[in-house]
C-alpha positions in Angstrom: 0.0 0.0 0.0 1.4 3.5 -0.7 1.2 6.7 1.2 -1.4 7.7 -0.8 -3.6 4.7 -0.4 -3.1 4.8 3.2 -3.8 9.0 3.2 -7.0 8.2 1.3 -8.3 5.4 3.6 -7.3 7.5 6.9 -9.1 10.2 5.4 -12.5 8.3 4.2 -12.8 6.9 7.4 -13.7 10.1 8.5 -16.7 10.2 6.1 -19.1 8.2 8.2 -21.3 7.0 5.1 -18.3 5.1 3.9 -18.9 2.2 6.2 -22.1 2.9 6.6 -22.5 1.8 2.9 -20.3 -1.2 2.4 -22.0 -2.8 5.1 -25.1 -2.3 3.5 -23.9 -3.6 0.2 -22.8 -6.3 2.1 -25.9 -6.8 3.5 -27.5 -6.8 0.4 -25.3 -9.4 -0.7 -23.6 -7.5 -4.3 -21.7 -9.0 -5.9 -18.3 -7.2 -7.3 -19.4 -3.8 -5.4 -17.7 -0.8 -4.5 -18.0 2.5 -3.2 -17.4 4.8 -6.3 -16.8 8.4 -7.5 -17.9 11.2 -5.8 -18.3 10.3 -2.2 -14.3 9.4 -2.5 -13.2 12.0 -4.5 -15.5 15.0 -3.6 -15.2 14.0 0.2 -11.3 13.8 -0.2 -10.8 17.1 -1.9 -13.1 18.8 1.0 -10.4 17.4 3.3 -7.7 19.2 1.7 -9.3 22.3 0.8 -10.4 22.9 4.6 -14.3 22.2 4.1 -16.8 20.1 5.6 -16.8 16.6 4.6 -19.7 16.4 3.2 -19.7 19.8 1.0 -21.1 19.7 -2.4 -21.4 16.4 -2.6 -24.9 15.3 -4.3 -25.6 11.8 -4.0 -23.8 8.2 -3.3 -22.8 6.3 -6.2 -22.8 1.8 -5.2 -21.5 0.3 -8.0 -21.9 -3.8 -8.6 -21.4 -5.9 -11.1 -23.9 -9.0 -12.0 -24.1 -10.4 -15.1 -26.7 -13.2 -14.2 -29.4 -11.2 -14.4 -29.6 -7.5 -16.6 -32.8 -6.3 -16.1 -34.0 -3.3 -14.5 -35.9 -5.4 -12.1 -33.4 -7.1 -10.8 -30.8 -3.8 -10.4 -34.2 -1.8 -8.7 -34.1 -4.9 -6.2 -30.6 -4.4 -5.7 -31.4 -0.4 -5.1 -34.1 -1.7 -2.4 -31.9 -4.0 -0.5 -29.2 -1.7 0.1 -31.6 1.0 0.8 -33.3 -1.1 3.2 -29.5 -2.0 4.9 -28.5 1.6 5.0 -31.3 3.5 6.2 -32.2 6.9 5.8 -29.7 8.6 4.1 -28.6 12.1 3.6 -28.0 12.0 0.1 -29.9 10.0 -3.1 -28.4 6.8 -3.0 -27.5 5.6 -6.9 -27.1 1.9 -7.2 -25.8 0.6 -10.6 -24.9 -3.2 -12.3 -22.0 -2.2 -14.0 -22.9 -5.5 -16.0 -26.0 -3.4 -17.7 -24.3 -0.1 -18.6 -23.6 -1.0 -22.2 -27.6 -1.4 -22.5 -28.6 1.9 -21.7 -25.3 4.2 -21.8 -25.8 4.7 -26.2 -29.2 6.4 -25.4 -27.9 8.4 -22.4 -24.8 9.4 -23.6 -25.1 9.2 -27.5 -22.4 7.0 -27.8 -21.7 2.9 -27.4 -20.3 1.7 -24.0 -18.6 -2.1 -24.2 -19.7 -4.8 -21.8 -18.0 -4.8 -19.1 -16.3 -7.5 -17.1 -16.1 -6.1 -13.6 -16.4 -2.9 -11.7 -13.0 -2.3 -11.6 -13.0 -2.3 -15.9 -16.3 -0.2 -15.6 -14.4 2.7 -12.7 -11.6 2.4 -15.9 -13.8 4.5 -18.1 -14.9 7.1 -15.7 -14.8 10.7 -16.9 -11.8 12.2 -15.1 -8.8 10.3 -13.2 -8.9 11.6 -10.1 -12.8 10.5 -9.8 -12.1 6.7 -11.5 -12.3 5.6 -8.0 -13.3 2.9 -5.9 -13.7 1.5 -2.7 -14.6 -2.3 -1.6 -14.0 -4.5 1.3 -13.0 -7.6 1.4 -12.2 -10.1 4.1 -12.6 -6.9 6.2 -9.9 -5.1 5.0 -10.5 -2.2 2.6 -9.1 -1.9 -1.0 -8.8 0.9 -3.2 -9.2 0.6 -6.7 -7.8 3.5 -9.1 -6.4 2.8 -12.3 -5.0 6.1 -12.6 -3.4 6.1 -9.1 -4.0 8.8 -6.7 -1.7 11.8 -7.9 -4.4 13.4 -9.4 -6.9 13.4 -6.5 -4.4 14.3 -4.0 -2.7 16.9 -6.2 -6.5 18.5 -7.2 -6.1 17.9 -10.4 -9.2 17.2 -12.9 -8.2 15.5 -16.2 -10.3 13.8 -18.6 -10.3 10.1 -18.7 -11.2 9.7 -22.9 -12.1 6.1 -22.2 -15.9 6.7 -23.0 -17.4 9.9 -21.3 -18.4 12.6 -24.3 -16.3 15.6 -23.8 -19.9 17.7 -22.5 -19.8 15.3 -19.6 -16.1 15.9 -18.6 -16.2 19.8 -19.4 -19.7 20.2 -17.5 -18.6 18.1 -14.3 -15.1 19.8 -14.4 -17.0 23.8 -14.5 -19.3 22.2 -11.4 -16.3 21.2 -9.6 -14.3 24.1 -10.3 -16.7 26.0 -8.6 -17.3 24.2 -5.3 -13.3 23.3 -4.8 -11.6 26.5 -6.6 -8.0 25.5 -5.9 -8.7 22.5 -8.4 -6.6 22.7 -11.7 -8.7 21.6 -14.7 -7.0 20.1 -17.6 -8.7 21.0 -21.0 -10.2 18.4 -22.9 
């Protein structure tokens, strides 16, 4: 584990909805899941820009990946179970099979999206490095999972990840961002 890691992990454990939603995932019994995006990043970049730890953030992203069954249904039940673990939360809680994102990404996002593999392929294609981010549990020891590494996030960097994510996407999350943590640097598309 590097410095990093371990700077990221002491720092989410301050975020008290980071356990709060693995164990419900557990709970739920996902498969593949992880904690993903903007909890870790947005909640890490308040830490080092002196805000409150849950600043600007707007919802919980719980990734999973099950490709025994693609329907809607089946990804709602998953939403209902976690929900049902968790609580009441303070922000919308966004479940997604990672499995099913090549069915309805073309429609959303105007362009194709692969089947993926696993979650850790599908945090791959994220729109920026610093926010291709995830965060699992196994054996009860926590596990980061950032193909870019961690420079980015740590250093405030936002840089476009031209895996899949239209360059709208990037630009309109990096303007948001650049308002709510103005010492971030923002790499042009």
């Amino acid at each position: 584990m590097t410095p990093l890691h371990r700077r990221l992990l002491d720092i989410l454990a301050r975020q008290p909805l980071v356990d709060r939603l693995l164990d419900a995932a557990e709970a739920a019994a996902l498969p593949d899941h992880a904690l993903g995006a903007g909890l870790l990043t947005q909640t890490t970049w308040n830490h080092l820009t002196g805000q409150p730890l849950d600043a600007h953030l707007k919802d919980v992203d719980l990734i999973y990946f099950d490709d025994t069954d693609l329907s809607e249904e089946a990804e709602a039940e998953g939403t209902r179970r976690v929900a049902a673990a968790a609580g009441p939360l303070p922000l919308p809680l966004d479940v997604t099979n990672q499995a099913r994102v090549h069915l309805w990404y073309p429609q959303a996002f105007g362009r194709e999206s692969p089947p993926y593999t696993s979650t850790a392929q599908a945090i791959a294609t994220w729109p920026t490095t610093a926010s291709s981010l995830g965060l699992t549990r196994r054996a009860g020891a926590l596990h980061v999972i950032a193909p870019f590494g961690l420079e980015d996030l740590f250093g405030l960097v936002v840089r476009p990840n031209r895996a899949l994510v239209p360059q709208a996407v990037y630009e309109a999350k990096a303007a948001r961002w650049k308002r709510c943590w103005p010492a971030l640097t923002v790499v042009p598309w």
